[in-house]
C-alpha positions as CSV (number, residue, x, y, z in Angstrom):
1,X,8.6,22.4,-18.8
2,X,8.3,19.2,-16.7
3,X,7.6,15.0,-17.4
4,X,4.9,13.9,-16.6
5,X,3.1,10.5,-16.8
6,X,-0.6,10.7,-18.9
7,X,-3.3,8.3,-19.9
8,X,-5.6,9.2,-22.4
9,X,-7.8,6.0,-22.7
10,X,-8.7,3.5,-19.8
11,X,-5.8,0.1,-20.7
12,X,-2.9,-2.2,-20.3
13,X,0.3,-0.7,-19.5
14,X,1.3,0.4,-23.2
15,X,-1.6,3.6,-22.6
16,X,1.1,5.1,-20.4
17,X,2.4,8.4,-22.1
18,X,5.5,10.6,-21.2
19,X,4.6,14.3,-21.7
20,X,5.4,17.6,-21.3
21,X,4.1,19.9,-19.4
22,X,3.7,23.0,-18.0
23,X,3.2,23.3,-13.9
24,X,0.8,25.4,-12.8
25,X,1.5,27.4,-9.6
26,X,-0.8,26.2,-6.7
27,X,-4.1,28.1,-5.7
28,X,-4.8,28.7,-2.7
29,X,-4.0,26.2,0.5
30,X,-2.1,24.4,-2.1
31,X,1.7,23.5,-2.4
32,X,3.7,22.5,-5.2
33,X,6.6,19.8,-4.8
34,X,9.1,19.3,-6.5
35,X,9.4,15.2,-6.8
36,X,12.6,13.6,-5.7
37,X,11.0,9.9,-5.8
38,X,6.9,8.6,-6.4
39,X,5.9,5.3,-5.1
40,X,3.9,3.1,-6.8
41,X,1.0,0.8,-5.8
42,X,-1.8,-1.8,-7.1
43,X,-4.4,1.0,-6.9
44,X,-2.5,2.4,-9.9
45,X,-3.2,-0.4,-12.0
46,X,-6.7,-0.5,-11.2
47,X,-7.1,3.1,-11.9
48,X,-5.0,2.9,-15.1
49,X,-7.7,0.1,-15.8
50,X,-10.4,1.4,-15.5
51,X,-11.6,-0.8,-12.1
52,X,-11.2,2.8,-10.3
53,X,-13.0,5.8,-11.8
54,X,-10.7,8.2,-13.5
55,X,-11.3,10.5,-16.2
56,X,-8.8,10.2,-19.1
57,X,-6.9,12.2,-20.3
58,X,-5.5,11.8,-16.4
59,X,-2.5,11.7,-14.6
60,X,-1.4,8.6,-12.3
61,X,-0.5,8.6,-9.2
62,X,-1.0,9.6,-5.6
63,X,2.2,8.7,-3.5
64,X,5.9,10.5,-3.6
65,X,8.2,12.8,-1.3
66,X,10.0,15.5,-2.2
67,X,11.0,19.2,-1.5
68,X,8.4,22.1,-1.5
69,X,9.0,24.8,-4.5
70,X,5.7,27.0,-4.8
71,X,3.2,27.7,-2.3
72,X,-0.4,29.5,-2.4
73,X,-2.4,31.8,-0.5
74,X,-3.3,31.1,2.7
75,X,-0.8,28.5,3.1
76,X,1.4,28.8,6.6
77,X,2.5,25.4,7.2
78,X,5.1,24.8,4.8
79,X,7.7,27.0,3.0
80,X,9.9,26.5,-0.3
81,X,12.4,24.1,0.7
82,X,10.6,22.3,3.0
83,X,10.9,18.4,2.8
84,X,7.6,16.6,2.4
85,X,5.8,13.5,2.2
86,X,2.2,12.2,0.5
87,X,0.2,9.6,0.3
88,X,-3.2,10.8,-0.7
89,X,-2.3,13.6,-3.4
90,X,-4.8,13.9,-6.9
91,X,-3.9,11.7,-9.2
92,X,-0.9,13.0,-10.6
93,X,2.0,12.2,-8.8
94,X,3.7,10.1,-11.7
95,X,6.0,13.4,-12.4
96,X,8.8,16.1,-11.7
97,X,5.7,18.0,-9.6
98,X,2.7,17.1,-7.5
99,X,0.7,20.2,-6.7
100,X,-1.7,18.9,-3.9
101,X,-3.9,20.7,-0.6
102,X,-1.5,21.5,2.0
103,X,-3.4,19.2,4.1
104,X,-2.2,15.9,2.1
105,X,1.5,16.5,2.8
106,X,3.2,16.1,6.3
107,X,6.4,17.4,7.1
108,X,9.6,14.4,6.5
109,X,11.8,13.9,9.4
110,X,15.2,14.4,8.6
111,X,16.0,10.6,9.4
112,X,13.8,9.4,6.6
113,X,15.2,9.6,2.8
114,X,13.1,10.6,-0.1
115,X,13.0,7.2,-1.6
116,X,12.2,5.6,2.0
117,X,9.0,8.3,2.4
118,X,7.8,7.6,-1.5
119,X,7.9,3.6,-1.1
120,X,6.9,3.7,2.2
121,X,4.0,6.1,2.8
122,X,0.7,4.5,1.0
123,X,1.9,0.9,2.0
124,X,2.9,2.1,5.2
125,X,0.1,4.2,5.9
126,X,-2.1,1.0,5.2
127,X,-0.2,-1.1,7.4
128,X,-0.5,1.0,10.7
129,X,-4.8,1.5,9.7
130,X,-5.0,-2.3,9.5
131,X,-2.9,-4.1,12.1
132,X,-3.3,-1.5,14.7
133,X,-7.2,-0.1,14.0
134,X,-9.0,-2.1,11.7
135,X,-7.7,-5.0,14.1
136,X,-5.3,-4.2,16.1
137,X,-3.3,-7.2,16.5
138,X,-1.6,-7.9,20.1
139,X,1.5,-9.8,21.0
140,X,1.2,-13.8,20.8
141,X,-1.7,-13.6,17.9
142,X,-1.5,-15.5,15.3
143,X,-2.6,-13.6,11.8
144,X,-2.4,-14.5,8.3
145,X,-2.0,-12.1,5.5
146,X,-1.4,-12.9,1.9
147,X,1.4,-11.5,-0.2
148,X,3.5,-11.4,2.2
149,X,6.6,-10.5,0.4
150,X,5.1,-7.4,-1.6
151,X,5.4,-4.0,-0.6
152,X,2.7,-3.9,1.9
153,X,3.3,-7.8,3.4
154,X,6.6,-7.0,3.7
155,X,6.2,-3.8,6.3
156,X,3.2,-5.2,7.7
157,X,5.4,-8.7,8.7
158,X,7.9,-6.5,10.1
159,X,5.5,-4.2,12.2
160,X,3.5,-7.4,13.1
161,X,6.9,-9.3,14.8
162,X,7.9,-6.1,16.7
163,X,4.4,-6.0,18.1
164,X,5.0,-10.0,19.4
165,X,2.6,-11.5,16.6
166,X,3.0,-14.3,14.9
167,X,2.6,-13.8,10.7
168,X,1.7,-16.7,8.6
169,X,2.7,-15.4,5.4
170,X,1.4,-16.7,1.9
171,X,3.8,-16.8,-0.8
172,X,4.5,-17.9,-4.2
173,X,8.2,-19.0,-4.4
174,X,10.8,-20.0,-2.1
175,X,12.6,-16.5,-2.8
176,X,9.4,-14.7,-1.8
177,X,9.4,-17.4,1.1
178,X,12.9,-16.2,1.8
179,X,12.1,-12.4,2.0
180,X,8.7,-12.9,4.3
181,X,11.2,-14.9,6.5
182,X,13.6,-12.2,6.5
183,X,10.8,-9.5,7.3
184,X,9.7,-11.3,10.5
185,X,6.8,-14.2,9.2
186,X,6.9,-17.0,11.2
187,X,5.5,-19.2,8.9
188,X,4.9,-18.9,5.2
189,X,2.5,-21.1,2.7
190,X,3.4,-21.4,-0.6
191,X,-0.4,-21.3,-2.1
192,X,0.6,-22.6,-5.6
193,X,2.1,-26.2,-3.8
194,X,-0.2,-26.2,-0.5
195,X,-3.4,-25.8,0.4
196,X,-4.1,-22.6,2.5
197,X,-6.9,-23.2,4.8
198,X,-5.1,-27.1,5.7
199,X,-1.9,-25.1,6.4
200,X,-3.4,-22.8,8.8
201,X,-4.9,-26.1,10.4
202,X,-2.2,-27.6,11.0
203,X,-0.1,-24.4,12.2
204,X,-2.5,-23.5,14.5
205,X,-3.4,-26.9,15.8
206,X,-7.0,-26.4,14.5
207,X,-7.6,-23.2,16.1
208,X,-7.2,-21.1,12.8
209,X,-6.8,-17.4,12.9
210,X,-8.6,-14.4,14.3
211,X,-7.9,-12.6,11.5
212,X,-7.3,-12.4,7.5
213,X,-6.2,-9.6,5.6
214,X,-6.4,-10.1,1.9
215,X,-5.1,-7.8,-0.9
216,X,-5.7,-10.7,-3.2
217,X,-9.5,-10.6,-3.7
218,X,-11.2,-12.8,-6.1
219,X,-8.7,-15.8,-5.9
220,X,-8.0,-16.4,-2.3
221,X,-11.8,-14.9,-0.8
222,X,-13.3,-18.4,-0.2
223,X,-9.9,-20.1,1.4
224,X,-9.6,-16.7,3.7
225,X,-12.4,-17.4,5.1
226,X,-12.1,-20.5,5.4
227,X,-8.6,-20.0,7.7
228,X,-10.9,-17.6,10.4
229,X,-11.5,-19.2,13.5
230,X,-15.3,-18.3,14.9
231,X,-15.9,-14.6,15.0
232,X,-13.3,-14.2,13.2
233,X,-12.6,-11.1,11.0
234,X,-11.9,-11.4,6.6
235,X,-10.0,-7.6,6.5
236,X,-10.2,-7.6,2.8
237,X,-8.1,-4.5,0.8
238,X,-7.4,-5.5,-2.1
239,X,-8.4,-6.9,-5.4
240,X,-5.1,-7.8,-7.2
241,X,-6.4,-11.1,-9.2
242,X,-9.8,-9.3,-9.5
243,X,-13.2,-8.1,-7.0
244,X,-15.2,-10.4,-5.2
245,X,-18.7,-10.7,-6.3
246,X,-21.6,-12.8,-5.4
247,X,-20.6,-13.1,-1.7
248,X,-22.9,-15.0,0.0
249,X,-23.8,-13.9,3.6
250,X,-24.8,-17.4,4.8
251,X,-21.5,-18.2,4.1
252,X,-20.3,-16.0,7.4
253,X,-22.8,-17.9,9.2
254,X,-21.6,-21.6,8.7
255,X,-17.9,-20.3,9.3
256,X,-18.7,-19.2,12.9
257,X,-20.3,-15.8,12.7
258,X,-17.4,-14.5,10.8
259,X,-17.0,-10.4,10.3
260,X,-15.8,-9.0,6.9
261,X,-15.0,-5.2,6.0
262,X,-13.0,-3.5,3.4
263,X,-11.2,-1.0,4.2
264,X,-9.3,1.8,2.9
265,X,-7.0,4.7,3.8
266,X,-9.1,7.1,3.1
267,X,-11.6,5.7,5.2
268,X,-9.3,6.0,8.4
269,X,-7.0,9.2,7.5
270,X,-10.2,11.5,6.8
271,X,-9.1,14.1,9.3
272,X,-5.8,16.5,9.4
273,X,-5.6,15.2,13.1
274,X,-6.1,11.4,12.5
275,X,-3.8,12.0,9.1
276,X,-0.8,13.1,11.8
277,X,-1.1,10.4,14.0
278,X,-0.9,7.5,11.6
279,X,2.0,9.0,10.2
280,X,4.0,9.9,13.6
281,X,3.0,6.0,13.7
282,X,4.6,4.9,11.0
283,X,7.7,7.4,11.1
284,X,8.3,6.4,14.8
285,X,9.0,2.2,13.4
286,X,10.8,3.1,10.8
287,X,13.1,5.5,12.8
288,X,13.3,3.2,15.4
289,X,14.7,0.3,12.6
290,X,11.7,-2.0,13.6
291,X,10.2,-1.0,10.4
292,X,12.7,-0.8,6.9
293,X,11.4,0.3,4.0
294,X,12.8,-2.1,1.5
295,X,13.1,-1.0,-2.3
296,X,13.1,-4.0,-4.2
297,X,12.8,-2.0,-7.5
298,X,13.7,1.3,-8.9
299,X,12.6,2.5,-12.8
300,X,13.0,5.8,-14.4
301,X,9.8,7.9,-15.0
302,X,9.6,6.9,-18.6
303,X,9.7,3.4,-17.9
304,X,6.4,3.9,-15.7
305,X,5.0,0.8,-18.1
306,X,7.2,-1.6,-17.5
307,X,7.0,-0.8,-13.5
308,X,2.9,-1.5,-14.1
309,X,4.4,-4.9,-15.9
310,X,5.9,-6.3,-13.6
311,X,3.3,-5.0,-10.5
312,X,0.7,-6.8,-12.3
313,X,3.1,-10.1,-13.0
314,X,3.9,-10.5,-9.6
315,X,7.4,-10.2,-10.1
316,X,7.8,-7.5,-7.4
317,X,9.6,-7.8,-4.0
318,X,8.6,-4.9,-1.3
319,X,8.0,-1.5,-2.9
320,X,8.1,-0.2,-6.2
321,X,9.4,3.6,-6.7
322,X,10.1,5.6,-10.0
323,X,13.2,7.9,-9.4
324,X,13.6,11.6,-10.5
């Protein structure tokens, strides 16, 4: 028997269920890993939710690393005892076992730890798609991204200094201040004390930014905008204080011809090929040392709920992993 992490009904964090279960053995071109840590990330919560289409009873999860037990038919790339990372597994990861297509797991270096690979993957998967394809940003820009102390600010600030940009970073406390600071922003805006769009302004000298990227959504939509300089680009991937709706498309017109897309990983790692490259990417920073994966939090599998708490509560620093 293994743990595993169930929902049976759509909810708040208390729908969150440790169970028993029994793992299956993989079918063919499937593996089975045995977990040794599984990230966590906002897409949970919306899934949990209901914002994202599950279908409950469900598993949670997509993100973990771990070693390679079971294999099926057909499969050649991997062996048992293989060490392996995954970002893009079925839901399910939230346990002792993911069993997932071979082609969603790529092979760990041996520099890179289990917990480094589980907090690190999604986040830092979605990093490399957005600063260097979605827009890939150059040395001497100037960007600004919001949250730039969570898991996915805090990589991206990192990546985006050793690349020679300059990160404003928005923040809600001094200590998140602190952490952006420490991760390579070059400015950060506390956006419960100053306005946004007036900080840019003035940082820039009125020349604003080329580009926004926005896990925020609903709340900070308008006042990203509002920060592009003409033709610039809203890179919105995220909806952690809720979806935008109603968007208006004069509104892109009176800010200069402005651009806007939402993007996802699974809209940039959709092939085996493009899949390796990100992650050679991202393994290559974080080997190098431009790139540490920080853990600021670490709860046991049966505390899965209170991990969702305090995602949602914003009381997070840089990644979130349950341990094994």
């Amino acid at each position: 028997m293994a743990r595993q992490i169930l929902f049976n009904a759509t909810g708040g964090p208390e729908v969150l269920e440790v169970a028993d279960v029994t793992p299956r053995d993989p079918g063919p071109g499937e593996i089975r890993v045995a977990n040794r840590a599984v990230g966590l990330n906002f897409i949970d919560i919306y899934v949990r939710t209901g914002l994202y289409p599950a279908n409950p009873p469900s598993g949670l999860g997509t993100e973990g690393a771990g070693v390679v037990e079971a294999v099926g038919d057909g499969v050649d790339d991997f062996a048992e005892g293989d060490r392996v990372a995954y970002a893009q597994a079925p839901l399910g990861s939230y346990a002792d076992f993911t069993v997932m297509p071979v082609d969603k797991a790529i092979a760990l270096p041996a520099a890179i730890d289990f917990e480094t690979a589980a907090a690190g993957m999604l986040k830092g998967l979605t990093v490399q798609y957005l600063i260097r394809q979605t827009y890939a940003i150059g040395e001497d820009d100037t960007i600004l991204f919001h949250a730039a102390a969570g898991g996915v600010g805090s990589i991206a600030c990192q990546w985006a200094h050793a690349l020679g940009a300059h990160v404003i970073g928005t923040v809600s406390n001094e200590d998140k201040a602190s952490t952006a600071h420490r991760n390579g922003a070059w400015m950060t805006i506390d956006y419960t004390r100053e306005s946004v769009p007036e900080r840019v302004r003035e940082l820039t000298d009125g020349a604003m930014v080329p580009v926004v990227y926005d896990s925020v959504g609903k709340d900070t939509w308008a006042d990203s905008l509002a920060c592009l300089a003409k033709r610039g680009l809203m890179v919105s991937f995220g909806n952690a204080s809720g979806p935008v709706e109603g968007v208006n498309l004069a509104e892109l017109n009176k800010g200069g011809s402005l651009f806007v897309t939402r993007p996802s990983l699974n809209g940039y790692a959709d092939t085996r090929e493009r899949f390796e490259m990100m992650c050679d990417d991202l393994f290559a920073v974080i080997e190098s040392g431009d790139v540490k994966i920080r853990i600021g939090q670490r709860f046991g599998l049966e505390q899965a709920a209170d991990a969702h708490r305090a995602l949602a509560n914003r009381e997070t620093t840089g990644s979130t992993i349950l341990t094994l």
